[in-house]
KOLKE-306220 format. One line per 4 residues: number of its first residue (from 1); their letters; for each residue x, y, z of N, C-alpha, C, CB. Coordinates in steps of 0.05 Angstrom, whole numbers, plus 5000, padded with zeros to 4 digits. Glycine has a CB too. Layout:
BEGIN
NUM) A) X/Y/Z/X/Y/Z/X/Y/Z/X/Y/Z; ...
***
This chain:
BEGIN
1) XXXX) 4954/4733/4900/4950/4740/4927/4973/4759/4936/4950/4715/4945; 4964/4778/4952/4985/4789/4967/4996/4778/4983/4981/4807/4978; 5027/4786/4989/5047/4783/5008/5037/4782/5045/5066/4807/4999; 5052/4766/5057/5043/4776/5078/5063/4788/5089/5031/4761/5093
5) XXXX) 5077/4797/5084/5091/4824/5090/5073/4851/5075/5124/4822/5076; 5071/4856/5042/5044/4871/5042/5021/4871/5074/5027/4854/5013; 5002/4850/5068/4984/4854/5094/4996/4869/5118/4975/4826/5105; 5019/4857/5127/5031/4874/5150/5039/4908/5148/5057/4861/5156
9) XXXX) 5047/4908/5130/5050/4938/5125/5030/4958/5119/5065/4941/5106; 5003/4942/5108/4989/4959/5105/4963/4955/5140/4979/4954/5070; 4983/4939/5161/4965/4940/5182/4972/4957/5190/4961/4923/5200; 4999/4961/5191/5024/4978/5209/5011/5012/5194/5072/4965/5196
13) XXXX) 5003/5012/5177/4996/5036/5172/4970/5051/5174/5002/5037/5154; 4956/5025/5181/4919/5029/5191/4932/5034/5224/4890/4989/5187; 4948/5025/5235/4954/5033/5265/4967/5062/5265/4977/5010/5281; 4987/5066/5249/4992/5097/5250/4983/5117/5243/5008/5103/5243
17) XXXX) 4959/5102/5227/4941/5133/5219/4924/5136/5238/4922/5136/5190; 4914/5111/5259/4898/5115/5277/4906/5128/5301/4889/5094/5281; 4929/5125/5300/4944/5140/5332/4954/5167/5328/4975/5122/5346; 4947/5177/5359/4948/5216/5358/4972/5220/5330/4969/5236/5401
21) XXXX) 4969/5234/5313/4990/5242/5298/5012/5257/5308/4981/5254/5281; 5018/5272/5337/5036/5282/5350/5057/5256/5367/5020/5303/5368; 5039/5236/5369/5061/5216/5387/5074/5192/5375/5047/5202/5411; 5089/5187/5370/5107/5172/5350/5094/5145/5365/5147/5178/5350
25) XXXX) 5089/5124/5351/5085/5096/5361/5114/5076/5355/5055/5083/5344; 5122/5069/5380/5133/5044/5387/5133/5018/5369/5121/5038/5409; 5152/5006/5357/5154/4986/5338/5134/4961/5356/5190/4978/5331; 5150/4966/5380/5129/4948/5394/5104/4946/5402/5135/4945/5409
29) XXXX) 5096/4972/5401/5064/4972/5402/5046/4962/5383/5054/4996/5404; 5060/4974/5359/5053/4963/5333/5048/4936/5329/5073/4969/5316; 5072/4927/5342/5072/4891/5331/5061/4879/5347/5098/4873/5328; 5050/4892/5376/5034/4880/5397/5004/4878/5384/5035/4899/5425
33) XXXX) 4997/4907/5377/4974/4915/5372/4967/4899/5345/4973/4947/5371; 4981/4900/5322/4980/4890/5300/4984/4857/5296/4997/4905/5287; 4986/4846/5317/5000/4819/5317/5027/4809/5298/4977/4801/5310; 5038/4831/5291/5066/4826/5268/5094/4818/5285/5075/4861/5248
37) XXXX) 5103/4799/5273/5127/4794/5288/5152/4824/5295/5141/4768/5268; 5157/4829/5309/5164/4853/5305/5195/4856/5295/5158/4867/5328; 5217/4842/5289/5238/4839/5274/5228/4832/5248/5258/4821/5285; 5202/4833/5237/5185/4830/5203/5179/4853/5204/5155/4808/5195
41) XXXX) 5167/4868/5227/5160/4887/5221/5170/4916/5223/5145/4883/5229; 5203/4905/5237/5228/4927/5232/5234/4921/5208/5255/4928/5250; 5239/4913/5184/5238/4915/5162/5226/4933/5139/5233/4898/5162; 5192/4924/5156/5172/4942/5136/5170/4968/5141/5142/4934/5135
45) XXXX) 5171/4975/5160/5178/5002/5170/5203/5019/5160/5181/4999/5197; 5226/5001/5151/5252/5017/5148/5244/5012/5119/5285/5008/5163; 5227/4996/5106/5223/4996/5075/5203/5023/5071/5208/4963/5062; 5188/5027/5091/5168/5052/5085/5181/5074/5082/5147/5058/5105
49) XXXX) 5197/5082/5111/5214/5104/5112/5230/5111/5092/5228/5103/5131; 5246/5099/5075/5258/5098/5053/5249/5110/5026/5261/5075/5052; 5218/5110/5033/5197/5113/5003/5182/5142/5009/5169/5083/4998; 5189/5150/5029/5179/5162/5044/5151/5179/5052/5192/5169/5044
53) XXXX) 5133/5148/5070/5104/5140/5074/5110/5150/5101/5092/5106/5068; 5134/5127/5113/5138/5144/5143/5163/5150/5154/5127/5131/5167; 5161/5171/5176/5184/5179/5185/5195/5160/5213/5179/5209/5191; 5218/5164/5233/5217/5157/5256/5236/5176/5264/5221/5130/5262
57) XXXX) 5229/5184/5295/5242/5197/5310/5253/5175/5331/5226/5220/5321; 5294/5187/5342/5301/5164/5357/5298/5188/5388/5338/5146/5346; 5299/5164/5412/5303/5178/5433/5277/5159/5443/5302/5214/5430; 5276/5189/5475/5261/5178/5497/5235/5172/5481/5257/5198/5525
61) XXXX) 5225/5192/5457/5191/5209/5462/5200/5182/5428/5180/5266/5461; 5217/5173/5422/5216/5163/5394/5196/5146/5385/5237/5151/5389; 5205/5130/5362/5178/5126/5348/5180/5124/5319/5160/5148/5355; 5149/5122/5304/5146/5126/5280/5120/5142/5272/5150/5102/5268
65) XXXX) 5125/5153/5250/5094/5171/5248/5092/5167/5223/5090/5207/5255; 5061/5174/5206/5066/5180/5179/5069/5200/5174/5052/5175/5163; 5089/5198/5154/5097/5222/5138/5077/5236/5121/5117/5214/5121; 5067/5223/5098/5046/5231/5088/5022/5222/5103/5045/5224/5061
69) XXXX) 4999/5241/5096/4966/5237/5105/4966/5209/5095/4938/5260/5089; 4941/5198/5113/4932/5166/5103/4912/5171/5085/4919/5143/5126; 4895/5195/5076/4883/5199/5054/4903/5205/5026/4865/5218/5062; 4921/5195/5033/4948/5209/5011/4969/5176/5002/4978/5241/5037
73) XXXX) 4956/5163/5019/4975/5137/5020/4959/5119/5003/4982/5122/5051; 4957/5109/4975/4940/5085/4969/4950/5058/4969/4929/5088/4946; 4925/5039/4968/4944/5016/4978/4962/4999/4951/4923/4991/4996; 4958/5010/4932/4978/5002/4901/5003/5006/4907/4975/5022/4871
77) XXXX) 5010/5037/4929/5025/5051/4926/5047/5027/4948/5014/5083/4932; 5034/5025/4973/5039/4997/4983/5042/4972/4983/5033/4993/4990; 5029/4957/4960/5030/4939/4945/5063/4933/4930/5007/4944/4928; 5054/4958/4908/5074/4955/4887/5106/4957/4909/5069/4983/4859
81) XXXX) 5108/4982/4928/5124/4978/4936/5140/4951/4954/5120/4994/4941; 5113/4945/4972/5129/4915/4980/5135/4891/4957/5108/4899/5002; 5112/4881/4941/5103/4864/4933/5122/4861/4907/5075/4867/4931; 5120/4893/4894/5129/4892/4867/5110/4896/4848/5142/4868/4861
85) XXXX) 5118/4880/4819/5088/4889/4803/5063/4878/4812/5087/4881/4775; 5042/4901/4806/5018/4880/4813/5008/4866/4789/4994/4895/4826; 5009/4874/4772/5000/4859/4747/5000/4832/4740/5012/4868/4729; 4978/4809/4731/4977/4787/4730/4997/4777/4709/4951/4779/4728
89) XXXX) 5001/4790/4682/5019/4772/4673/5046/4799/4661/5000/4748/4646; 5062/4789/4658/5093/4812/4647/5090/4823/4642/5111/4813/4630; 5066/4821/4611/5066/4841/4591/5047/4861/4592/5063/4830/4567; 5035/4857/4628/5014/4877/4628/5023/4900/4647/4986/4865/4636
93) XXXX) 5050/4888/4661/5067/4912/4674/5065/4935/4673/5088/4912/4669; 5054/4963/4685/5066/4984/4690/5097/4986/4685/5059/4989/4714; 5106/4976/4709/5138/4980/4724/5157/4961/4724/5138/4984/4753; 5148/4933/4715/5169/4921/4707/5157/4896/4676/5182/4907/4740
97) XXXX) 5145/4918/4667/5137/4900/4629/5161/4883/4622/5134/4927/4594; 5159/4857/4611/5163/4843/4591/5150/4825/4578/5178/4836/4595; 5161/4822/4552/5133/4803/4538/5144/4780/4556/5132/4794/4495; 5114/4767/4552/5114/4737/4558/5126/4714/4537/5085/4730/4563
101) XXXX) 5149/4690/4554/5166/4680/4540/5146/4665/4512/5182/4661/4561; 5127/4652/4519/5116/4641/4497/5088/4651/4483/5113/4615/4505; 5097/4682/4476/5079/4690/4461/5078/4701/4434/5070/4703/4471; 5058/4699/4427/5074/4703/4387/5057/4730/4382/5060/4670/4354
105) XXXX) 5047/4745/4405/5041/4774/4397/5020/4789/4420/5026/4775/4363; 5026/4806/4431/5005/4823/4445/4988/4829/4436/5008/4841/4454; 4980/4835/4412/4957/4843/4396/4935/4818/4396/4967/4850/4365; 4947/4803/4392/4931/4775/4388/4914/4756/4410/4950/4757/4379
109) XXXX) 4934/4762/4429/4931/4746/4449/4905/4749/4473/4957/4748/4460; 4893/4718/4467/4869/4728/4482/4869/4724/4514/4845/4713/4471; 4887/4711/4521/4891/4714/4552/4900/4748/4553/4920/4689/4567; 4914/4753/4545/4927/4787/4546/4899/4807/4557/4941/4801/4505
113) XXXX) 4884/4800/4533/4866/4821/4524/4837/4813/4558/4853/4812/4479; 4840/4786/4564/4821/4792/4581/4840/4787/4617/4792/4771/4572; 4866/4789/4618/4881/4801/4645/4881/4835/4639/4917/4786/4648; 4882/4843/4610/4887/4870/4619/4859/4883/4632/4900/4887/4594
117) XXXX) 4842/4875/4623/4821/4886/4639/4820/4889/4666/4803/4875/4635; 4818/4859/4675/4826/4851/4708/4849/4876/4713/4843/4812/4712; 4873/4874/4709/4890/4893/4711/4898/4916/4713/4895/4892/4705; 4868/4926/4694/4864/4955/4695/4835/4966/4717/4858/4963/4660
121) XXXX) 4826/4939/4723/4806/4951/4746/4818/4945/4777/4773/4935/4742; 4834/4920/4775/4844/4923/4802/4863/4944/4806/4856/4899/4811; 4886/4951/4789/4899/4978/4795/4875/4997/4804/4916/4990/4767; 4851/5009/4785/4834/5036/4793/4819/5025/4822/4806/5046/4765
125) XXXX) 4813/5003/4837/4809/4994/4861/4841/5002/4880/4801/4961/4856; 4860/4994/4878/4879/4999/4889/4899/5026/4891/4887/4981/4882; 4897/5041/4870/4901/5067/4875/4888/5087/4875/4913/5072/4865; 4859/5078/4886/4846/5101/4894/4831/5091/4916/4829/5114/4873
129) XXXX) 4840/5076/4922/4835/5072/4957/4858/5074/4982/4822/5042/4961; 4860/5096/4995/4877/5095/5010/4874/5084/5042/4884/5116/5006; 4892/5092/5052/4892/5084/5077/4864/5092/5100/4917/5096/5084; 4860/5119/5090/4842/5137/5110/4811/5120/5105/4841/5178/5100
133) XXXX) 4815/5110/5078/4795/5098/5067/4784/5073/5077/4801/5094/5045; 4801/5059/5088/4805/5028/5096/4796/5032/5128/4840/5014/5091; 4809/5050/5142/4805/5061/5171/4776/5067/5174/4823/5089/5177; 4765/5077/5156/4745/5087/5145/4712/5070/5157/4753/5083/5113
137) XXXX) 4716/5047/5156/4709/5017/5148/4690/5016/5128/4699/5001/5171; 4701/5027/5106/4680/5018/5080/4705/5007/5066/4660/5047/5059; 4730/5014/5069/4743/5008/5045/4740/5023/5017/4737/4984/5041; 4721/5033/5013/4719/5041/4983/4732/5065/4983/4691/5045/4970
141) XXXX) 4742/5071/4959/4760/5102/4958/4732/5119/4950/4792/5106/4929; 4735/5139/4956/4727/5170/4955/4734/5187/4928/4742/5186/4979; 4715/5191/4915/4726/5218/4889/4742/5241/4905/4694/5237/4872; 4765/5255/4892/4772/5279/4906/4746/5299/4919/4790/5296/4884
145) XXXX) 4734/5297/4906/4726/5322/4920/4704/5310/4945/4710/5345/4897; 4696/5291/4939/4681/5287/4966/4701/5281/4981/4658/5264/4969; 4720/5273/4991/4746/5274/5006/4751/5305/5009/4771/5259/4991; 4749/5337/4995/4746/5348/5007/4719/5352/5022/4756/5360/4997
149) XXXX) 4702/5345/5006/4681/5353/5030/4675/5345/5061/4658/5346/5020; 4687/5318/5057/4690/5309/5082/4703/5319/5111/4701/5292/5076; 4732/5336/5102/4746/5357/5112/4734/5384/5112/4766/5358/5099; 4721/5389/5101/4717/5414/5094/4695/5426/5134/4694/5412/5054
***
């Protein structure tokens, strides 16, 4: 399962892709609108900004925006960053692999052989569905190019 800090961050980012892209949104609107506690959700915000998904401007007009397009943001990309690995077991890690303590070989192993599957289809579900996607309300990601066509 995901985090619920994941879930929050990836609400906080269905709210900023939805609002004018010229007007920075309020931590507090966010956490009003989003129901997130909003000292949880000054966190996820200064964890985004950091990776840099979003920006904030300080002052009267301040705020936060995205940095990158929400057709540019996927939610792996959000995941892995809050969550960490997504992968069900060590040895099927991208970003943080190690074998598993009681195993006598990756080659062999038949739990291995049927998580990496799982592993390799929820990653192609999760990094190719982005944000704009989810806003969207299908959820499903888009091939590049029908994403341009959509723009176009």
């Amino acid at each position: 399962m995901i985090s619920q800090k994941a879930k929050y961050a990836l609400r906080a980012l269905a709210a900023l892709a939805q609002a004018d892209p010229d007007e920075p949104m309020l931590i507090s609107e966010i956490a009003v609108q989003q129901s997130i506690p909003k000292k949880f959700l000054e966190q996820i915000l200064l964890d985004l900004k950091r990776s840099g998904i979003v920006i904030s401007r300080r002052g009267k007009q301040g705020g936060y925006l995205l940095l990158k397009p929400a057709d540019a943001i996927t939610f792996g990309e959000v995941l892995r960053l809050v969550d960490g690995p997504i992968a069900p077991l060590p040895c099927l890690s991208q970003t943080a692999y190690r074998k598993c303590e009681d195993c006598d070989g990756e080659q062999l192993c038949e739990i291995r052989h049927v998580f990496a599957r799982v592993a390799d289809a929820t990653r192609n579900v999760l990094f190719t569905t982005t944000i704009a996607d989810a806003i969207e309300g299908t959820g499903e990601s888009k091939p590049p190019a029908a994403r341009e066509l959509l723009t176009a």
